[in-house]
C-alpha positions in Angstrom: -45.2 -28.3 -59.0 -42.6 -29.4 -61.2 -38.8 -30.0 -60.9 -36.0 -29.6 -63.0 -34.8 -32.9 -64.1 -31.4 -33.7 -65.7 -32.5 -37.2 -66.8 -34.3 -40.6 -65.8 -32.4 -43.6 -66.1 -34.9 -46.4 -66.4 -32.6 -49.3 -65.3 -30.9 -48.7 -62.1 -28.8 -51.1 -60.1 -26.8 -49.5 -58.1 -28.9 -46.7 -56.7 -30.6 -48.4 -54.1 -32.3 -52.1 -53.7 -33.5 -53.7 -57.1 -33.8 -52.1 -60.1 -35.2 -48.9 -59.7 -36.2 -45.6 -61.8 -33.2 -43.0 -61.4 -34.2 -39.4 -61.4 -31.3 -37.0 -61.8 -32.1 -33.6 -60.7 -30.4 -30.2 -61.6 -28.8 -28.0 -59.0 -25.9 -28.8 -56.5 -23.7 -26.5 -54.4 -21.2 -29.1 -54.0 -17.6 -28.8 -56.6 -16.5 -32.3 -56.0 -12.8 -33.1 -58.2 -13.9 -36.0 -59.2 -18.0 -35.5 -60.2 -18.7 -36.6 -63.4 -21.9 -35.1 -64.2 -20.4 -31.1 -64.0 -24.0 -30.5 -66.1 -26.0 -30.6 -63.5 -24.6 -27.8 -61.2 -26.4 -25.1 -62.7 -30.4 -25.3 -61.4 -30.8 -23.5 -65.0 -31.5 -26.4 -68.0 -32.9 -29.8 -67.8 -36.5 -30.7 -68.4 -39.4 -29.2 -66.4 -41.5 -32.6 -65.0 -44.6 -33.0 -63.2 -44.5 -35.9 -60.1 -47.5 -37.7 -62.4 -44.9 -37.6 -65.1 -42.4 -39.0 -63.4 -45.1 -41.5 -61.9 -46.6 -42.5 -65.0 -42.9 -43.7 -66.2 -42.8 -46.1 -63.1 -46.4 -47.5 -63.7 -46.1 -47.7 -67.2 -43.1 -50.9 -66.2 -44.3 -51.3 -62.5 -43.3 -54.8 -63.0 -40.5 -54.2 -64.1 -39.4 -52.3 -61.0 -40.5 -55.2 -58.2 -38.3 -55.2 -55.5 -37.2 -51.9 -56.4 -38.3 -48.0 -56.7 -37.7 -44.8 -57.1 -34.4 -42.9 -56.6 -33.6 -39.2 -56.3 -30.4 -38.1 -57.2 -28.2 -35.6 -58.9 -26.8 -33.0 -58.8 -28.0 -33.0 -54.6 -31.7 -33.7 -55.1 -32.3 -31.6 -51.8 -31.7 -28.7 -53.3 -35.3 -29.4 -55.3 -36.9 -30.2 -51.4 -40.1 -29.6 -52.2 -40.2 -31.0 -55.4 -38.7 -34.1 -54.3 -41.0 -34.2 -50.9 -44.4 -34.3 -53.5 -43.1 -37.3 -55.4 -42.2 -39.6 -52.5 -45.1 -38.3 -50.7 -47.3 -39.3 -53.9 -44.6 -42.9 -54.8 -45.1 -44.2 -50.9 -49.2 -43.8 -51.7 -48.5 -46.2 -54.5 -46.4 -48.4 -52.4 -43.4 -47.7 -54.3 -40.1 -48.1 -52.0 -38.4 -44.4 -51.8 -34.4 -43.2 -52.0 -33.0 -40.7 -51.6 -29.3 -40.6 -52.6 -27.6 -37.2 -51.4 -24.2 -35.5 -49.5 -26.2 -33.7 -47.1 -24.9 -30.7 -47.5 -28.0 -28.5 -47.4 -28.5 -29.7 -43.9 -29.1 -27.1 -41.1 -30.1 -27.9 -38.1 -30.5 -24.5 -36.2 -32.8 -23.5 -39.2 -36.2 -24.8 -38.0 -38.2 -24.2 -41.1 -35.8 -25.8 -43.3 -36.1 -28.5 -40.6 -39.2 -29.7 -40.4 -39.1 -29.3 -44.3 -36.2 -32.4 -44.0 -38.3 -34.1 -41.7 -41.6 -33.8 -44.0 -39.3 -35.3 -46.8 -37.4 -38.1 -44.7 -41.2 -39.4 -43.5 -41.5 -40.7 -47.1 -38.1 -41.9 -47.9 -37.3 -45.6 -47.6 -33.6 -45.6 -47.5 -31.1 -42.5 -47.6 -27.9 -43.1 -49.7 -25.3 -40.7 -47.9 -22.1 -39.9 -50.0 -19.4 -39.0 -47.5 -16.6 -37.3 -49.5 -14.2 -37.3 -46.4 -14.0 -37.6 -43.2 -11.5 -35.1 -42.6 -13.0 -31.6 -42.5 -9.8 -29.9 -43.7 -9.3 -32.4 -46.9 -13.0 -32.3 -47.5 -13.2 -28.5 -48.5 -10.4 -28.6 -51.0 -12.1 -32.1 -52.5 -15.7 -30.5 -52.6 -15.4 -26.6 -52.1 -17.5 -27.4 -48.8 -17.3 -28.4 -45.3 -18.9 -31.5 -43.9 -19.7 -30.3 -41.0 -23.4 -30.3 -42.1 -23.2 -33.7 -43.8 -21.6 -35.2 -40.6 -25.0 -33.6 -38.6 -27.2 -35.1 -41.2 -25.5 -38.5 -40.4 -26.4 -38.1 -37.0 -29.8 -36.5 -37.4 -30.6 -39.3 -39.8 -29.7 -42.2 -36.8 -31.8 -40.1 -34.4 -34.7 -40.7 -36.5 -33.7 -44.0 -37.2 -33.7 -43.4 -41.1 -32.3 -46.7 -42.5 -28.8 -45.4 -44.3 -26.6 -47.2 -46.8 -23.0 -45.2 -46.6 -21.1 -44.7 -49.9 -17.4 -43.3 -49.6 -15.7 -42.7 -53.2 -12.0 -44.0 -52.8 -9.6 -41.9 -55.1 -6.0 -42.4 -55.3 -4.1 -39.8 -53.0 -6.9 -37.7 -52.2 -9.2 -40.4 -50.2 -7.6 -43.6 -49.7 -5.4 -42.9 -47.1 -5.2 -45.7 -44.0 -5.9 -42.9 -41.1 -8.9 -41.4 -43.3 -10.6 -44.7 -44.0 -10.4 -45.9 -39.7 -11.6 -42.5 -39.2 -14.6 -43.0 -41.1 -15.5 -46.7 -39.9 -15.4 -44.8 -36.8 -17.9 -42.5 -37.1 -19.9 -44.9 -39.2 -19.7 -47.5 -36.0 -21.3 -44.8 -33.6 -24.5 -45.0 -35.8 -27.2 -47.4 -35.5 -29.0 -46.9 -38.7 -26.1 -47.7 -41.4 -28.1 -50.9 -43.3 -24.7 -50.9 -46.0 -21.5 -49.5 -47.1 -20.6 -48.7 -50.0 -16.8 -48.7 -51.1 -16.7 -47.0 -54.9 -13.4 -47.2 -56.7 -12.5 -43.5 -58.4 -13.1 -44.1 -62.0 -12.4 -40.8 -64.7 -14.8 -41.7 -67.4 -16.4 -38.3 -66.5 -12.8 -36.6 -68.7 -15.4 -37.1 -72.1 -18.0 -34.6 -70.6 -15.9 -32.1 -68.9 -14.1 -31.8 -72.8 -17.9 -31.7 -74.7 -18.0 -29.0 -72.0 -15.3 -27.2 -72.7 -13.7 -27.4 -69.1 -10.7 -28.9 -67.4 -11.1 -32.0 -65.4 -9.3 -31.4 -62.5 -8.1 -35.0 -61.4 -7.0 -35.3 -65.1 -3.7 -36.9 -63.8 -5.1 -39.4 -61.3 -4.7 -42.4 -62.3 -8.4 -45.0 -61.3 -8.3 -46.8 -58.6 -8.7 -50.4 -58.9 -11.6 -52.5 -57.3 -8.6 -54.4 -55.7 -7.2 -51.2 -53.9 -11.0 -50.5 -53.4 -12.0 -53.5 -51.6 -8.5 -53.1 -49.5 -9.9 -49.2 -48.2 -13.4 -51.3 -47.3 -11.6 -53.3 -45.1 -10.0 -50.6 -43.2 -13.2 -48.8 -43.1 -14.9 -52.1 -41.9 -12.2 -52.5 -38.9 -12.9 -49.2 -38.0 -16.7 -49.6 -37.4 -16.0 -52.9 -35.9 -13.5 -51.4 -32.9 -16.4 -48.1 -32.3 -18.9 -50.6 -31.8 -16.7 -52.5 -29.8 -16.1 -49.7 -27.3 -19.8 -49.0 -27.7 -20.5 -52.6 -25.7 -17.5 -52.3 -23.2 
C-alpha cells in the first residue's frame, strides 16, 4: 500500500511529545479560513510512499527521535485510513510512540464498517491530537465549511476508549476568541477524562505567501495575528471552563 504524502518534516516539536518525524498527508474535506497548507486539499499530487519508506527515514535517525515518534498529519490524515492504520500498525512493532494529529471530521459513528476501521487505527495510536475549530456549531461551518457535530462525537468516542488526547484550539481574532466560546469549550473539554494537554495556538497569517504562489485569495487577509499574550488570556478562560465542569462532575 502506499499513501499520498505532501511532505515529511524530519524535526518536529510541536506535533506531539519529543521530536518526532512529521508526515503530511494529502486529502482534507475540511476549508478552514485560516489553513495555511491550502495544497494539501486535493488527494491528487504529493509523493506516492510505501510505510517501509517512511520507516526507513525514522530508523535511519532512530536516535535522533528518542522520546519521540511518528506523527500523522495533514491535510486530515484520516482521510488516508488505511494507509495511515499499516504504518502505526508496523511503527508500534518497532516500539515507536504513534500520533495522530486530526479534526475528526471523517467520524461516523452509525457507520459500523467505517467504525471498526477507526477503532483498528486508534489500537496503534499513542496519543490523538484533536484540533477543535469551535465550539459553536453555527460559527464552526462558516470557519471550516463543516459541522462539528462529528468532531464533537470523536471527542467523546475517543474518552470512551480512553485514547489519551492532547486538545488544540486555534484562537483567531474575531472569529474564535470570544469569552462565551472559549468557557464553552473548557466545558466540554472538562466532561472528558482522557484530555492529557491543551493546546492554545495564537492565529498567525504566514500562510498569505502560499495562497499568492497559488494563485488564490486568503480569506482572513485582513485579520490582523493574534498575539501569544491574547493567546495565553483565551487559555485561561478555556482552563476556568474545564475547571468548573469538573467541579460539577465531583458535587
Amino acid at each position: 500500500m502506499t499513501g499520498h504524502i505532501h511532505s515529511i518534516e524530519s524535526f518536529g516539536t510541536v506535533d506531539g511529545p519529543g521530536v518526532r518525524l512529521v508526515v503530511f498527508l494529502q486529502g482534507c474535506p475540511m476549508r478552514c479560513q485560516y489553513c495555511h497548507n491550502p495544497d494539501t486539499w486535493k488527494m491528487a499530487g504529493g509523493t506516492e510512499m510505501t510505510v517501509d519508506e517512511i520507516l526507513r527515514q525514522y530508523e535511519s535517525s532512530r536516535n535522533f527521535y528518542r522520546g519521540g515518534g511518528i506523527t500523522a498529519t495533514g491535510g486530515e490524515p484520516m482521510m488516508q485510513l488505511e494507509f495511515v492504520t499499516e504504518l502505526f500498525e508496523a511503527a508500534r512493532k518497532k516500539d515507536i510512540h504513534t500520533c495522530l494529529d486530526t479534526s475528526g471530521v471523517t467520524f461516523r459513528r452509525d457507520d459500523k464498517v467505517l467504525l471498526s476501521k477507526i477503532e483498528r487505527l486508534l489500537k496503534s495510536t499513542s496519543l490523538v491530537m484533536l484540533d477543535i475549530k469551535h465550539i459553536d456549531n453555527e460559527k464552526h461551518k462558516p470557519l471550516t465549511g463543516h459541522s462539528n457535530n462529528n468532531i464533537l462525537d470523536f471527542a467523546r468516542y475517543l474518552d470512551e476508549l480512553e485514547v489519551p488526547v492532547w486538545v488544540r484550539h486555534v484562537v483567531v481574532p474575531g472569529l474564535t476568541d470570544q469569552e462565551e466560546d472559549l468557557y464553552r469549550l473548557g466545558r466540554f473539554i472538562g466532561e472528558l477524562t482522557n484530555v492529557k494537554a491543551l493546546d492554545v495556538l495564537p492565529y498567525h497569517d504566514m500562510g498569505k505567501v502560499k495562497y499568492e504562489s497559488l494563485g488564490m485569495e486568503y480569506p482572513l487577509k485582513d485579520v490582523p495575528p493574534m498575539s501569544k499574550e491574547n493567546a495565553v488570556a483565551a487559555k485561561k478562560i478555556i482552563l476556568s471552563g474545564i475547571k468548573a465542569a469538573r467541579l460539577d462532575k465531583t458535587n
